[in-house]
mmCIF file as Biopython writes it, N, C-alpha, C and O atoms, coordinates in Angstrom:
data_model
#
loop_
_atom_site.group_PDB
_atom_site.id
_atom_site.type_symbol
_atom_site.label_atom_id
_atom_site.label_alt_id
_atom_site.label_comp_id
_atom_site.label_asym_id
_atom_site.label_entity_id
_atom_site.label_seq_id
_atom_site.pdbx_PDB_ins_code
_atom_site.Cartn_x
_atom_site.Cartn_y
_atom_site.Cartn_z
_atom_site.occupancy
_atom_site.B_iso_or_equiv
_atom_site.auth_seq_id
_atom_site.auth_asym_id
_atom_site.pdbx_PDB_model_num
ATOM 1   N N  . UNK A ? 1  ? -17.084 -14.900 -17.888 1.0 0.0 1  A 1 
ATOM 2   C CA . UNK A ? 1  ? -15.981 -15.645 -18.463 1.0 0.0 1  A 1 
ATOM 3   C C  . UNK A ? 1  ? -16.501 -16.359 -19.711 1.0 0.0 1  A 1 
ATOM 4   O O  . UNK A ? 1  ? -17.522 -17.044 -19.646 1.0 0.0 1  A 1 
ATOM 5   N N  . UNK A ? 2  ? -15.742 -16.193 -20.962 1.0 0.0 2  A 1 
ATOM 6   C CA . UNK A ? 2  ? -16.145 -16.874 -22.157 1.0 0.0 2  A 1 
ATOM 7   C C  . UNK A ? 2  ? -16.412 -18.100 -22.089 1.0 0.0 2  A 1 
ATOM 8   O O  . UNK A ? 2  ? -16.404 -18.505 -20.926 1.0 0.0 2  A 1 
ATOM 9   N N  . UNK A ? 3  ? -16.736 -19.163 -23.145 1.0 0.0 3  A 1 
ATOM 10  C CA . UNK A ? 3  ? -16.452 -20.484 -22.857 1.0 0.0 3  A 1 
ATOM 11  C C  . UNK A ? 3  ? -14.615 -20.643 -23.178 1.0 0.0 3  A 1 
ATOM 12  O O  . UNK A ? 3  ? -14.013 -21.531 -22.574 1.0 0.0 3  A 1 
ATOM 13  N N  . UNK A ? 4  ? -14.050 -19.961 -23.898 1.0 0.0 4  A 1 
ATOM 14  C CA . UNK A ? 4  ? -12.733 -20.391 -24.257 1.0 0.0 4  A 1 
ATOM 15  C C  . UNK A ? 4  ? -12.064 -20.089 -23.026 1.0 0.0 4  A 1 
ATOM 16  O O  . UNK A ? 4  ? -10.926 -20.560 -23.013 1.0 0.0 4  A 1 
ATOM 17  N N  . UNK A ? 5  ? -12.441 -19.348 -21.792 1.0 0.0 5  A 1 
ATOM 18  C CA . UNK A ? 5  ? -11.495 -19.297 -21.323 1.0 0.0 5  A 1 
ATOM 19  C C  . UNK A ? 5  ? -12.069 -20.399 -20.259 1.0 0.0 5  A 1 
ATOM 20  O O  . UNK A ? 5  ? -11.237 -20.988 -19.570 1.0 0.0 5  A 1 
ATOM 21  N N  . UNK A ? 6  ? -13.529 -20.716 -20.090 1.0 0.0 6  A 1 
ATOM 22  C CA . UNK A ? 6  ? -13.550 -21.696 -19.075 1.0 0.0 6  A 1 
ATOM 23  C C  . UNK A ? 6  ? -13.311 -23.416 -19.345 1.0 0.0 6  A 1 
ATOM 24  O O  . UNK A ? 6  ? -13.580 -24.326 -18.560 1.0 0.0 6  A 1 
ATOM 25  N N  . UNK A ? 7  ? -12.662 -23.524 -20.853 1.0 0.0 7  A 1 
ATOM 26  C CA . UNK A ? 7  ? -11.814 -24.421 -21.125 1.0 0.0 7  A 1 
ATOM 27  C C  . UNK A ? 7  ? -10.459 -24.538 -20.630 1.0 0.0 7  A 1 
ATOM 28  O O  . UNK A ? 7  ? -9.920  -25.462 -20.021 1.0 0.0 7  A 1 
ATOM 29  N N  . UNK A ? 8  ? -9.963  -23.281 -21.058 1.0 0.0 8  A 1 
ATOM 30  C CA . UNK A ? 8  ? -8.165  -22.868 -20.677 1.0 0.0 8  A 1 
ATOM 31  C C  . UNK A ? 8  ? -8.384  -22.976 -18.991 1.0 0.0 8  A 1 
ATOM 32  O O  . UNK A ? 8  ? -7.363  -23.140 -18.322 1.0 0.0 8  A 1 
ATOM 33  N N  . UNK A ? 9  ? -9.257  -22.917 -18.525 1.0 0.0 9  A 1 
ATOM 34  C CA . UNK A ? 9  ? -9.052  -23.218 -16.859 1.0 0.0 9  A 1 
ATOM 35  C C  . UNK A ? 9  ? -9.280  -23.823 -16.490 1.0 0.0 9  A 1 
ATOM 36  O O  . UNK A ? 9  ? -9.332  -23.558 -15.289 1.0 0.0 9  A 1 
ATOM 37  N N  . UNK A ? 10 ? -9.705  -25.316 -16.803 1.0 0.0 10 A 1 
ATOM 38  C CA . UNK A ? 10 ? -9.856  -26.815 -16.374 1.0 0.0 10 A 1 
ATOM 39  C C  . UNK A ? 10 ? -8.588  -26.942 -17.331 1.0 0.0 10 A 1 
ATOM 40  O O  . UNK A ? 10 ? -8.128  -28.012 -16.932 1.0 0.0 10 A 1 
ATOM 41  N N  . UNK A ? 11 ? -7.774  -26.527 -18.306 1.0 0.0 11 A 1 
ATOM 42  C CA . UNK A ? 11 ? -6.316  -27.351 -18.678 1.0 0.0 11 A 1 
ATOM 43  C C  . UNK A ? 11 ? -5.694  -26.789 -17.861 1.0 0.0 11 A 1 
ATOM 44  O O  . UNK A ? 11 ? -4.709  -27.469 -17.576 1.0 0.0 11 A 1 
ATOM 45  N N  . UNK A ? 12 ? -5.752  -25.574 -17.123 1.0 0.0 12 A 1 
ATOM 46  C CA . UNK A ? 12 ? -4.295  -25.073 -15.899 1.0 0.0 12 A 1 
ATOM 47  C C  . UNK A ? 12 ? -4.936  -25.556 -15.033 1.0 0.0 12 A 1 
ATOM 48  O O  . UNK A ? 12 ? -4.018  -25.986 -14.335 1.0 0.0 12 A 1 
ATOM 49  N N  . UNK A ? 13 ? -5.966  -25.865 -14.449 1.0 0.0 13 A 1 
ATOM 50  C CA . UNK A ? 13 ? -5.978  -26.430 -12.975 1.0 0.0 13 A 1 
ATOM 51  C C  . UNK A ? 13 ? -5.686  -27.971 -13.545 1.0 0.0 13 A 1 
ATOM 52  O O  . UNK A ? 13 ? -5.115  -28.489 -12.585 1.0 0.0 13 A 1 
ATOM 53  N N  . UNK A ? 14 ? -5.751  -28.742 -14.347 1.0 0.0 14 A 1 
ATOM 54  C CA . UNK A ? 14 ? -4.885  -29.815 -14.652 1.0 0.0 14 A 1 
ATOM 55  C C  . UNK A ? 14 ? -3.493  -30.333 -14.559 1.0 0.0 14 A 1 
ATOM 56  O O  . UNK A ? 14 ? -2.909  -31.315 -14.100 1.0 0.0 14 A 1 
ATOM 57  N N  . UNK A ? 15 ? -3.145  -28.928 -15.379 1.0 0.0 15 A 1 
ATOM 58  C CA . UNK A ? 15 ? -1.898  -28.666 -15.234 1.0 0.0 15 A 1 
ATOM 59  C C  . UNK A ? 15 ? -1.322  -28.756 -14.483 1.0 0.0 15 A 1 
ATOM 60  O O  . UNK A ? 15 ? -0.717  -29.827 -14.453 1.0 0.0 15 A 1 
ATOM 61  N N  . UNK A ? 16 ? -1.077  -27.883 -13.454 1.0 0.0 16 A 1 
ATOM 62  C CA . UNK A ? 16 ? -1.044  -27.619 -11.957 1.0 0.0 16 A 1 
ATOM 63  C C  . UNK A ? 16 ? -1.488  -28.415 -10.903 1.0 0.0 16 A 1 
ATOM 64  O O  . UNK A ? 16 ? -1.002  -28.292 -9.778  1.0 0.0 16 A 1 
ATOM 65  N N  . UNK A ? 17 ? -2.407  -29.261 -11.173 1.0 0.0 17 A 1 
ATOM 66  C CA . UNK A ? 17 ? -2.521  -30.647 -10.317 1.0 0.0 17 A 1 
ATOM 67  C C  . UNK A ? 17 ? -1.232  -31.375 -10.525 1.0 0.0 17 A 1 
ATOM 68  O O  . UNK A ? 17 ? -0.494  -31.829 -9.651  1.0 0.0 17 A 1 
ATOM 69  N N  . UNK A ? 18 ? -1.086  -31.413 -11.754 1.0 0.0 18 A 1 
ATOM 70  C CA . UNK A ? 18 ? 0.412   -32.414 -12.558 1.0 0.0 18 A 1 
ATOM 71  C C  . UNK A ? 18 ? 1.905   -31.925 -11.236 1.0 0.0 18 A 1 
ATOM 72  O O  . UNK A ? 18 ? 2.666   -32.748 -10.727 1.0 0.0 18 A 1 
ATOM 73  N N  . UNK A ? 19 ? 1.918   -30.609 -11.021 1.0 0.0 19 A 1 
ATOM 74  C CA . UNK A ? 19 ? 2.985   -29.801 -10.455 1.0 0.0 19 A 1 
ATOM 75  C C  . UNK A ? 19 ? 3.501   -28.942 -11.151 1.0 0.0 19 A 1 
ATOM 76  O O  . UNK A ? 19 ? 4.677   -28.628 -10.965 1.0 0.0 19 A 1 
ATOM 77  N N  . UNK A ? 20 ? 2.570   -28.231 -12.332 1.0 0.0 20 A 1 
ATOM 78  C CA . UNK A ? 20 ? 3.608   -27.403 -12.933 1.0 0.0 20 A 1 
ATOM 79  C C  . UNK A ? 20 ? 3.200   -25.321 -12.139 1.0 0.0 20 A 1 
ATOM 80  O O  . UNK A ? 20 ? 2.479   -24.910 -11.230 1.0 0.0 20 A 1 
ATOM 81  N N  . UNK A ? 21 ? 3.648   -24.994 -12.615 1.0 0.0 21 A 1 
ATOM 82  C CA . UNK A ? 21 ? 3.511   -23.639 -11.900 1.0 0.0 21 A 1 
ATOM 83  C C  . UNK A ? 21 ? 2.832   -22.622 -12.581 1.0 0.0 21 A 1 
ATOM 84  O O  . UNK A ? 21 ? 3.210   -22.599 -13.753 1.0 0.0 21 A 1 
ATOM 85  N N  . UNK A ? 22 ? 2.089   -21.873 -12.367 1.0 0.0 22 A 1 
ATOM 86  C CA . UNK A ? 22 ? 1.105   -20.915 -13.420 1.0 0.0 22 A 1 
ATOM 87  C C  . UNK A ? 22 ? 1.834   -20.042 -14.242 1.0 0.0 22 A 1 
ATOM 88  O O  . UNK A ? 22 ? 1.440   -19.629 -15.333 1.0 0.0 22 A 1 
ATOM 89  N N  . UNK A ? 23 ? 3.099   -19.714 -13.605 1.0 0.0 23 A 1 
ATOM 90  C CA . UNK A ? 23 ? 3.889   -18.803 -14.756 1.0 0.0 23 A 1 
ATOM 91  C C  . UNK A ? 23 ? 4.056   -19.449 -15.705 1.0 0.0 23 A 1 
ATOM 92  O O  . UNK A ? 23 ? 3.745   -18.832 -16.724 1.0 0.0 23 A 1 
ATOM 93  N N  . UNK A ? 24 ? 4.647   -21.089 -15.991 1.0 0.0 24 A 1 
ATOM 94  C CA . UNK A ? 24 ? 5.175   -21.449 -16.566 1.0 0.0 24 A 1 
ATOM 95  C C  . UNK A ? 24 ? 3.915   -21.973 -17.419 1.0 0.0 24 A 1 
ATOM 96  O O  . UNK A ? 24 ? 3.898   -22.072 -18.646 1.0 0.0 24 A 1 
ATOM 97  N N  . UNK A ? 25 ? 2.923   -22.274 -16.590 1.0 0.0 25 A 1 
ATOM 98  C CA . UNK A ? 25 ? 1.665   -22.543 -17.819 1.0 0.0 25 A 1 
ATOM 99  C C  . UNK A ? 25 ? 1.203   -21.319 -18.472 1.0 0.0 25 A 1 
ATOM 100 O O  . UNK A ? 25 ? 1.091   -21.225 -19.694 1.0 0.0 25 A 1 
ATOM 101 N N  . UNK A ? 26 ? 0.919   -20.322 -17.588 1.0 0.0 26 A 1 
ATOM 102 C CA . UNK A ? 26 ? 0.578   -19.000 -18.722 1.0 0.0 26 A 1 
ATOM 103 C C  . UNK A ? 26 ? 1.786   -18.380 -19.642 1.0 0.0 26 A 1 
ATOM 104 O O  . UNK A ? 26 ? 1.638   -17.270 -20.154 1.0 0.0 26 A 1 
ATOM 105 N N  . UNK A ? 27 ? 3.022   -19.162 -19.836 1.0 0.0 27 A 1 
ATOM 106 C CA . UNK A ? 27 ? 3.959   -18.006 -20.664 1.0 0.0 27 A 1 
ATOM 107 C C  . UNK A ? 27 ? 3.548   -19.285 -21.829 1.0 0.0 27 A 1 
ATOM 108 O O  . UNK A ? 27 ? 3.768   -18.780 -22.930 1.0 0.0 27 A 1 
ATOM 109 N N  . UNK A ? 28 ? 3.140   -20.452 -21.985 1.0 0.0 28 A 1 
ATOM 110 C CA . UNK A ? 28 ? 2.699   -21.256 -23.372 1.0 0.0 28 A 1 
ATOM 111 C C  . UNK A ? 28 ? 1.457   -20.156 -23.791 1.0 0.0 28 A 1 
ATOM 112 O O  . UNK A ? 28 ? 1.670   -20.065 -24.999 1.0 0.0 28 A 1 
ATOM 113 N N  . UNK A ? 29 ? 0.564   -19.476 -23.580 1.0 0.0 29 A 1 
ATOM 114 C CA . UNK A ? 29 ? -0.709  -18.848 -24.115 1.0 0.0 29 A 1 
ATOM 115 C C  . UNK A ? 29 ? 0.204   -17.168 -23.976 1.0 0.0 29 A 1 
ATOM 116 O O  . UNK A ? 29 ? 0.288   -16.565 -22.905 1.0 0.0 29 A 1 
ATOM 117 N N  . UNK A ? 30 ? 0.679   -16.765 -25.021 1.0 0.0 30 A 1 
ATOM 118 C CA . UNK A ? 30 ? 1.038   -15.753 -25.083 1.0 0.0 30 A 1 
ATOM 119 C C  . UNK A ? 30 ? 0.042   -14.659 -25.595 1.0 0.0 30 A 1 
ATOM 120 O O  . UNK A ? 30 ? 0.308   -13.469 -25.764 1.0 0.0 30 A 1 
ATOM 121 N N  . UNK A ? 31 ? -0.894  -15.150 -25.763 1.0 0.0 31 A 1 
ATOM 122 C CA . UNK A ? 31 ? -1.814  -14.137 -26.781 1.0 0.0 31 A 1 
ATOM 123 C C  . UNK A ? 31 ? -3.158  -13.675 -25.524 1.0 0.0 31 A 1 
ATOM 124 O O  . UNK A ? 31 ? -3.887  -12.706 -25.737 1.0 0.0 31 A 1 
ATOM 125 N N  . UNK A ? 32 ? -3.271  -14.389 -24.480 1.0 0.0 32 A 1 
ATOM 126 C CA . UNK A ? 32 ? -3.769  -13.905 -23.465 1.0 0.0 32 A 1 
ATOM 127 C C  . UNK A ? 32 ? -3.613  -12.276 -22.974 1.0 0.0 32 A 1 
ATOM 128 O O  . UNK A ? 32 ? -2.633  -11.679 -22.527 1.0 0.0 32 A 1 
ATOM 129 N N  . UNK A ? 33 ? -4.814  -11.882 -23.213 1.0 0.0 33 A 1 
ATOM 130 C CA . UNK A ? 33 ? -4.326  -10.009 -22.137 1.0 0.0 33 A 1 
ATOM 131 C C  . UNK A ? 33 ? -5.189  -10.130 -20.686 1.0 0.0 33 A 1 
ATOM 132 O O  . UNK A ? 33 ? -6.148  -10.862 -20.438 1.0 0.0 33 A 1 
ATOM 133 N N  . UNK A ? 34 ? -4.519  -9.172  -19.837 1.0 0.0 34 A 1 
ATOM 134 C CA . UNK A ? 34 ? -4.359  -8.981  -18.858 1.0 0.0 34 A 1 
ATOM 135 C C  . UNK A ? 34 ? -5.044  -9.186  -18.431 1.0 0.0 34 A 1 
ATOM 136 O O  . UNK A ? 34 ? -4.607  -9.752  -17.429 1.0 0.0 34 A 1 
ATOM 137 N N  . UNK A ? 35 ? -6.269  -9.168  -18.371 1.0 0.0 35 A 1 
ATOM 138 C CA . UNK A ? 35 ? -7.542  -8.987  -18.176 1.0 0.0 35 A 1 
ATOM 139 C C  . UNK A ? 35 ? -8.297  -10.959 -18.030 1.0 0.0 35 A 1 
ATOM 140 O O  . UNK A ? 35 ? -8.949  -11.613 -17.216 1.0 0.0 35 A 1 
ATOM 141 N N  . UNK A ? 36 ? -7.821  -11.111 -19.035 1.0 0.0 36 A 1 
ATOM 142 C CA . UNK A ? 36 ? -8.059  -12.628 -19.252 1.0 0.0 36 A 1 
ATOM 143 C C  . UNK A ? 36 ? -7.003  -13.406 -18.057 1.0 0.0 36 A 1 
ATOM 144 O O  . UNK A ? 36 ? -7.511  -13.572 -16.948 1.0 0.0 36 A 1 
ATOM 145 N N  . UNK A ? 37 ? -6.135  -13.693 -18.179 1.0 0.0 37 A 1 
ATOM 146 C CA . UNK A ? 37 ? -4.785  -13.693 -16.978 1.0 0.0 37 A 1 
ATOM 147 C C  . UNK A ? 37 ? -5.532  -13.371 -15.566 1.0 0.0 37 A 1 
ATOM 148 O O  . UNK A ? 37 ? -5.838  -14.226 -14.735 1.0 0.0 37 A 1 
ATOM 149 N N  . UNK A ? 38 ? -5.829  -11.593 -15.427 1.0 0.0 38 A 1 
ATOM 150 C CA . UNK A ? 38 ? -6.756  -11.923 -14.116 1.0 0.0 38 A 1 
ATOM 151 C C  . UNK A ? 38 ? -8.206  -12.578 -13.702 1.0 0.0 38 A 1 
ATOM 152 O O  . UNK A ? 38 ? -8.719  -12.852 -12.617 1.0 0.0 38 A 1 
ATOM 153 N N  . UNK A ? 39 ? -8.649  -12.707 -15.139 1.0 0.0 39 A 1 
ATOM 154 C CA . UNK A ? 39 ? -9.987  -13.812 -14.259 1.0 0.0 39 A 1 
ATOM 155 C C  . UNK A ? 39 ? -9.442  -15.177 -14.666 1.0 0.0 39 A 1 
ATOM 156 O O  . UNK A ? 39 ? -10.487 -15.745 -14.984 1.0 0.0 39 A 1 
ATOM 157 N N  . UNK A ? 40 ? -8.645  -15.894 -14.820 1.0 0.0 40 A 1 
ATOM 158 C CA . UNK A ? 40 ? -7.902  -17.248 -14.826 1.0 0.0 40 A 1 
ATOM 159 C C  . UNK A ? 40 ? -7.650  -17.204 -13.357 1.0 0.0 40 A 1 
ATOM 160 O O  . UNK A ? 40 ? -8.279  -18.003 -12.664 1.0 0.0 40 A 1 
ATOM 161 N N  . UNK A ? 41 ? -6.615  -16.181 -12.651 1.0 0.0 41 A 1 
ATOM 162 C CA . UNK A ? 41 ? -5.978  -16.501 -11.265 1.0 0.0 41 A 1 
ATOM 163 C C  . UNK A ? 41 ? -7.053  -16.364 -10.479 1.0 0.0 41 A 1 
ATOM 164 O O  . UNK A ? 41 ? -7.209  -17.212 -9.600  1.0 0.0 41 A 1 
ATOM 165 N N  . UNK A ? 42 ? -8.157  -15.132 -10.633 1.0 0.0 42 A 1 
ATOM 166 C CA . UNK A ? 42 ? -9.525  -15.063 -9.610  1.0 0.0 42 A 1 
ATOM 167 C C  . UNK A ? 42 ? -9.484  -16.551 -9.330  1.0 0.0 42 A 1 
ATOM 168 O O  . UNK A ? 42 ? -8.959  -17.226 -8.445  1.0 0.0 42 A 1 
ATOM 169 N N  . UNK A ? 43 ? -10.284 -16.849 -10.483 1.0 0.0 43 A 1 
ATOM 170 C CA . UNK A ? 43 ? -10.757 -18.169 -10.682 1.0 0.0 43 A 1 
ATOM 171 C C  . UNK A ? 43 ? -10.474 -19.599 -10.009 1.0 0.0 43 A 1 
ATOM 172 O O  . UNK A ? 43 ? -11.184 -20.416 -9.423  1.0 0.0 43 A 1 
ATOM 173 N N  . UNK A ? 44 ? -8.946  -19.524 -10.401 1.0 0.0 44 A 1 
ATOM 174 C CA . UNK A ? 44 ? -8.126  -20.438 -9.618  1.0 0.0 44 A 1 
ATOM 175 C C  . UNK A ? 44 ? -8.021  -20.587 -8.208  1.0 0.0 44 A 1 
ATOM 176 O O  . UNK A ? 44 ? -7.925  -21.643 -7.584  1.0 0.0 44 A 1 
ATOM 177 N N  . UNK A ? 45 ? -8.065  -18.768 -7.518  1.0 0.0 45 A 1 
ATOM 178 C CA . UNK A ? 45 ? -8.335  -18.857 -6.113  1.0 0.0 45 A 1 
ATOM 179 C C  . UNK A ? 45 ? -9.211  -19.294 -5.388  1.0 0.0 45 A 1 
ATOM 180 O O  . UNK A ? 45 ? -8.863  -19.742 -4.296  1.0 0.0 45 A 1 
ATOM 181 N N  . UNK A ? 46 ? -10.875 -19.308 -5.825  1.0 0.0 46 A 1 
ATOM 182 C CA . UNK A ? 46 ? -11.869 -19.985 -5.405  1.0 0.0 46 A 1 
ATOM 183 C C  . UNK A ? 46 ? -11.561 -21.178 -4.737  1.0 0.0 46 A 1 
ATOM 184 O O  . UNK A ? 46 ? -12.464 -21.891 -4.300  1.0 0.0 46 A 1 
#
């Protein structure tokens, strides 16, 4: 995992502490591919 994305995943598990929902945080980062998206949710599952 890059460092940019292991930034973007301490702001959605932030996020999402707050109550918001991962769809609704990943449709703000539109430029994300698929690939990136699935090691965010891996990630999150830990």
């Amino acid at each position: 995992m890059t460092t940019a994305l292991k930034v973007l995943l301490r702001v959605v598990r932030r996020r999402m502490d707050r109550g918001e929902a991962l769809k609704a945080i990943l449709k703000d980062y539109p430029r994300l591919t698929g690939a990136e998206i699935a090691a965010l949710t891996a990630a999150l599952e830990k």
